[in-house]
N, C-alpha and C positions, 0 to 999 in steps of 0.2 A: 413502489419504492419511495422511501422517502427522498429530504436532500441531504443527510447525514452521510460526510466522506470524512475519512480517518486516512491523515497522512503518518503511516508508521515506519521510521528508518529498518532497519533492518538489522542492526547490528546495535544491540545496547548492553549495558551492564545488567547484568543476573537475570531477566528471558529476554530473548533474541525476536524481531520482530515475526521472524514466522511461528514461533508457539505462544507468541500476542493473540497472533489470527487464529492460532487452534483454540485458543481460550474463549477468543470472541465467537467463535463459530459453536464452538458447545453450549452456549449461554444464549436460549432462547429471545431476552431482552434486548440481544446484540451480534445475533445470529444473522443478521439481513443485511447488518451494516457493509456500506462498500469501502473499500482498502487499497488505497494505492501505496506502495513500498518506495521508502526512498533510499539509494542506494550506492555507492563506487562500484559493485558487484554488478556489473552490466556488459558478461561475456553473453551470446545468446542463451548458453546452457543455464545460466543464474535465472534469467531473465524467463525463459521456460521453467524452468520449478517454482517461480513466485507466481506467476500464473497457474501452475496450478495447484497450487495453494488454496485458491481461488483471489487472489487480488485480480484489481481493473488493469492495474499499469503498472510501471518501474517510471518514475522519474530520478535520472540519472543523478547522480553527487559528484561536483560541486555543483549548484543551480543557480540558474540565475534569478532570485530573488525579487525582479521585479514582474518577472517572468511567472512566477510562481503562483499567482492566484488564478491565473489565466489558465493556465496549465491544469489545475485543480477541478476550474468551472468546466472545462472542456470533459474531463473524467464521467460530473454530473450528467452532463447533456449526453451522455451514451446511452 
């Protein structure tokens, strides 16, 4: 794998971050990429369906931004 992580919210205007990941996941180019979701949508059950999505994680919304690369590199190293 490479080090290529894609932090994608989960909720945007016109596709929603989980049929981001189905697009990236159909597209051979961009099929391997890793995906962490970011999100306010962090009941367990949400949290279970973006995994299996196949994303690495959920980092919760609001964040702490300083927070946030740390968090990111930690993803990597799994």
């Amino acid at each position: 794998m490479g080090t290529d992580l894609v932090l994608l919210d989960v909720m945007m205007p016109g596709m929603d971050g989980p049929e981001t990941l189905q697009r990236l996941r159909a597209d051979e180019r961009t099929a391997d990429v890793r995906v962490v979701f970011m999100t306010a949508r962090t009941q367990s059950s949400d949290v279970q369906r973006f995994l299996g999505l196949g994303a690495l994680g959920v980092i919760a919304k609001p964040f702490d931004p300083m927070m946030l690369a740390g968090e990111a590199r930690g993803y990597l190293q799994r």
